[in-house]
Every structure is written in structure tokens, then in C-alpha cells.
N, C-alpha and C positions, 0 to 999 in steps of 0.2 A: 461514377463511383457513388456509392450510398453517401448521405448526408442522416449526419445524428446526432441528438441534444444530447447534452451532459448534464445532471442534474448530481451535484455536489449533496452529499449528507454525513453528519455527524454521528457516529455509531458513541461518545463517549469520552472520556480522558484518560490519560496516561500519564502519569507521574514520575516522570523522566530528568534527569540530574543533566544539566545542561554540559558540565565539565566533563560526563560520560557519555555521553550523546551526540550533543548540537556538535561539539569541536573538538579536534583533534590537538592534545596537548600541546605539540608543537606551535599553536597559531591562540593558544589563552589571551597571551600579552595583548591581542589584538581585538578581544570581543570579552564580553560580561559572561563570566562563566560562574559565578556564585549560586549557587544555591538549585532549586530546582522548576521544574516547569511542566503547565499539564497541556501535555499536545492531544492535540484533536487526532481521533482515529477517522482520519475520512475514507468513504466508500463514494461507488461513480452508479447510479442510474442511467443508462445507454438507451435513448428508446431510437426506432424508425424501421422503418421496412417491414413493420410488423411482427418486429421485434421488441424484447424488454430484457435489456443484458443488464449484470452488475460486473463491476471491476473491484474485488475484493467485497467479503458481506460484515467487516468489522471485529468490534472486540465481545469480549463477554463480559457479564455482568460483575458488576464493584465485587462479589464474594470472591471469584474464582479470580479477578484480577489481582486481588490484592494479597489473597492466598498465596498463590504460584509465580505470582511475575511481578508489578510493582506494586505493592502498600502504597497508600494513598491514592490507588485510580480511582475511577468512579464514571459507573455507567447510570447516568439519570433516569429516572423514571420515565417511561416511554421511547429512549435513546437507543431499544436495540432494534436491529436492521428491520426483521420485519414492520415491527412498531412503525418506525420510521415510514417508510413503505406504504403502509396501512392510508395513513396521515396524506401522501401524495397521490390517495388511490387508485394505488396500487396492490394488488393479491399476491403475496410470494410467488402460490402455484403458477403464478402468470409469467414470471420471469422465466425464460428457455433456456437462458447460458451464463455460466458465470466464469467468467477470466481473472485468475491469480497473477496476481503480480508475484506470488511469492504465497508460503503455506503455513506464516508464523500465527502464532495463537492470535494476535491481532488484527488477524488478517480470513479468518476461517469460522466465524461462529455464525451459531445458528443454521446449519445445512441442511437441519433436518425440518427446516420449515420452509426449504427447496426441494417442493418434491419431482418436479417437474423437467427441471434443467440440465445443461447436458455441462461438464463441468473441464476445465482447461488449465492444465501447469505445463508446465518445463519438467522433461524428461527427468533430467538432472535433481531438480528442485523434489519431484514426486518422491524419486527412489532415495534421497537423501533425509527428507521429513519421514518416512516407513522405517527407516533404521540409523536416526542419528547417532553421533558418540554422545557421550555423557555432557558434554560441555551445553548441548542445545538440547538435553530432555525437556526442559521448560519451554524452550521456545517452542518446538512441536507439540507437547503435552503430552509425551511420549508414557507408553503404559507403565515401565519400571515406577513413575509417579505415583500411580495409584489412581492412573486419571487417564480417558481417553479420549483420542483426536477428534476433534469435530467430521474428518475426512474422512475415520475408518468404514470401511466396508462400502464406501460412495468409488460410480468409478468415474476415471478421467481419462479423456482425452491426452494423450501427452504427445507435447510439442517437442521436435530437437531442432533451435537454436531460430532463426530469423522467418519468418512465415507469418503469409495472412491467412486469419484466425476464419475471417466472413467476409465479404464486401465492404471494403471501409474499415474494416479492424483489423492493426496488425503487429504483431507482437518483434521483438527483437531483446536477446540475454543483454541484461545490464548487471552480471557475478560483481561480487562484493559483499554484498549487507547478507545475504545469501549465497548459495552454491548454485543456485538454480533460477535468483529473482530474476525476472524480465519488466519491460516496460511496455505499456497495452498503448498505439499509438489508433485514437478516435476520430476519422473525419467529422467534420460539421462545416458548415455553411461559414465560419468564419477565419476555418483553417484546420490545421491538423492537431489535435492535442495529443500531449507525452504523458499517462498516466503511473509516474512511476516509483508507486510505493515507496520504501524508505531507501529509495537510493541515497537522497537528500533528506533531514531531516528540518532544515531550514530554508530559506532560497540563500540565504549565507553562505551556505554551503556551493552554491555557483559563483562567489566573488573571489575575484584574482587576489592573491596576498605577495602586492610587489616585492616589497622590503624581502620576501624572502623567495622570492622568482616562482612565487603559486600560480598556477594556471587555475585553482578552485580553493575551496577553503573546505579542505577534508572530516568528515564529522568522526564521533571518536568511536562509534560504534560498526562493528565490521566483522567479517567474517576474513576476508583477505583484501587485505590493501591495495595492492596492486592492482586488482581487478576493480577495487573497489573504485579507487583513481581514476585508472582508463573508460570506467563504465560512469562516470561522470564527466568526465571529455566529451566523450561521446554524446551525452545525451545533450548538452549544450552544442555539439557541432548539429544535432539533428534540430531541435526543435529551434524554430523561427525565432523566441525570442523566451525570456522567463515568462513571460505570461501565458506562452501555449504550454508551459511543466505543471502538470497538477500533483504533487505529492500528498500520501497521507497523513503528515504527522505537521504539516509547517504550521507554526503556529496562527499564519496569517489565513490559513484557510476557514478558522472560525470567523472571520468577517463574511469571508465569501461565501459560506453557509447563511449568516444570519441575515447578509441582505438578500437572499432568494435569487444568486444569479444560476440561469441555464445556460450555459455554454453551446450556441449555436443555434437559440430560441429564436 
């Protein structure tokens, strides 16, 4: 089986209400839920086998962030994907594939400086970002807005339900935060990683809450609970330990950015 580094990057912040997000009201009493917080939008550089895969390509710039989805993000100067990129030289057009955890605004910019690549969702996830209800035009950036998908007119691959993507990469639905989001699961030489979007918005969100017989501490942000729950069981029965979960939003992954680790280096 292929072996492939993971190189962690920060696309930005998000300005995200922890009382709305990190936890689910039922479990407040239990965590600091005041006020608000800017989560890292992280994206996965995949290199090997002479390959150069991304695992989501981030957010978009502080205007349209703040515009359409939270006030007060903010994308630094040089902090979008290709930028990024550039800096690890790396060429966008060099990148062959890129795998969606999921097709939300923070999750999809800049494609059009993917000219190259062959691109990957969930069946599900595809046809549901093409024609949301109203509740999720912002999260797609759906045209009623006045504003269009970073996705439109690119085409995809679509996956239906547990399947290997490549050699060594392989996808499995984690529904919840989405209708469609999956989890990208990356060998490397030090084991298997679970990259998977906002399933979790904290690693919090994988701690048992005795007092009230939690098998996880549920964040407050969701599409559907149930799923969202089960698809958080789950990803804790799969992955080895919290340390093979990479999500995009934990607050803790700006460390693991700024100390330059490669996953599987």
C-alpha cells in the first residue's frame, strides 16, 4: 500500500461563536462556551507516488467571508491555498486531485487555480450543494445569493458511500455536518490518518460527557444529529487514537501548522 506525507496548511480564520458551534447546548454547563473564536480553516497537502493531492482547498478571502458567512473572518495576506502552496513549492497546476471532505464555502475556494486536477465528493454531498433548500444557500454560495460556487461548471468524480479513492486513500460517509460530508482516511508510514472536515469542530468534541452517559461531546453545529452522533462514533471506533483525527477547524491545529509538522515525514 502507498505511503504519503501530510502536510497541514492554514487557508485563514473563521469567526465562529463557540456556544454555536464547538457544543451542543445540552453539554454548556460543562465547557466555556462565552463568546467567540477564530478556527483555523485547515487544508491536507498528500504527496507520494508521484502524486500531489489536496484534501479540501480552504476558505475565501476576509471580503466574501465576512460578507456572506461570518463578520469578523479573515484571510491574511498570503493565506490563500494557492499562496500557500506557492511558499511549499508547490504549483497549483501540479496538484492531480483533490478530495472533498465536504462542498461548504470553506471548504471549496480557489478551483479555478486547479486547473489540472481531477476532483472528488460524495454523490450525495454533490447533488445536494447543486440544489440546496434555502437554509444552506450561504453555505454553498448558492446563485439565488447573487454569488457563484467556486464548483460551478468543474466536474467530479462522485463517490456513493465507503470506497478507495487511490492506493492508500480512502473515503468512508461521516453525514451530519453535511448530507454528503465523508472522511478522507491517508496512509503514511506512521499509520493511517482520518481527515475529516467538520465533523468535529474541537477534539472536545471526541470526549465522553459521564454525568450524562455521552459517548462524545456533540458540537452544536449540524445538519442532522443523529447522523451527526453516529458519524462521530464511528470515526473514533476507526481511527487509532485522536491523534491519527485531523480535522479542519480544531483550534489546536494552528499549533500543528505553525510548528511545520508533516505527517508521515
Amino acid at each position: 500500500m502507498m505511503n504519503y506525507t501530510i502536510t497541514p496548511i492554514n487557508t485563514g480564520l473563521v469567526n465562529s461563536s463557540k456556544a454555536n458551534y464547538l457544543y451542543h447546548h445540552s453539554v454548556h454547563k460543562y465547557y466555556d462556551v462565552e463568546g467567540s473564536v477564530q478556527l483555523p480553516v485547515t487544508v491536507f497537502l498528500v504527496q507520494g507516488g508521484g502524486k500531489k493531492i489536496m484534501i479540501d482547498t480552504g476558505m475565501s478571502n476576509t471580503e466574501i467571508a465576512g460578507k456572506y458567512h461570518h463578520p469578523g473572518s479573515v484571510q491574511p495576506e498570503g493565506y490563500a491555498v494557492h499562496e500557500q502552496l506557492k511558499k511549499l513549492g508547490v504549483d497549483p497546476a501540479e496538484i492531480t486531485d483533490i478530495v472533498f471532505t465536504h462542498l461548504h464555502w470553506d471548504h471549496v475556494y480557489y478551483l479555478d487555480q486547479f486547473t489540472n486536477a481531477t476532483l472528488y465528493a460524495q454523490r450525495k454531498e454533490y447533488e445536494f450543494a447543486m440544489n440546496p433548500i434555502p437554509l444552506y444557500y450561504k453555505s454553498y454560495e448558492y446563485k439565488a445569493l447573487g454569488i457563484e460556487p467556486q464548483f460551478k461548471g468543474r466536474y467530479f468524480n462522485l463517490l456513493d458511500g465507503e470506497c478507495e479513492v487511490m492506493d492508500g486513500i480512502y473515503v468512508y460517509p461521516t453525514p451530519g455536518h453535511s448530507v454528503g460530508s465523508q472522511t478522507v482516511i491517508v496512509n503514511t508510514s506512521e499509520g493511517q490518518f482520518h481527515c475529516c472536515g467538520d465533523l468535529i469542530f474541537t477534539y472536545d468534541n471526541l470526549k465522553e460527557v459521564p454525568e450524562m452517559n455521552y459517548e462524545i461531546t456533540p458540537p452544536a453545529r449540524f445538519l442532522n444529529i443523529e447522523e451527526e452522533w453516529n458519524s462521530i462514533c464511528e470515526l473514533k471506533r476507526r481511527a487509532k487514537s485522536p491523534e491519527f483525527i485531523l480535522p479542519t477547524h480544531a483550534p489546536e491545529m494552528l499549533a500543528v501548522v505553525e510548528s511545520g509538522r508533516v505527517y508521515g515525514k
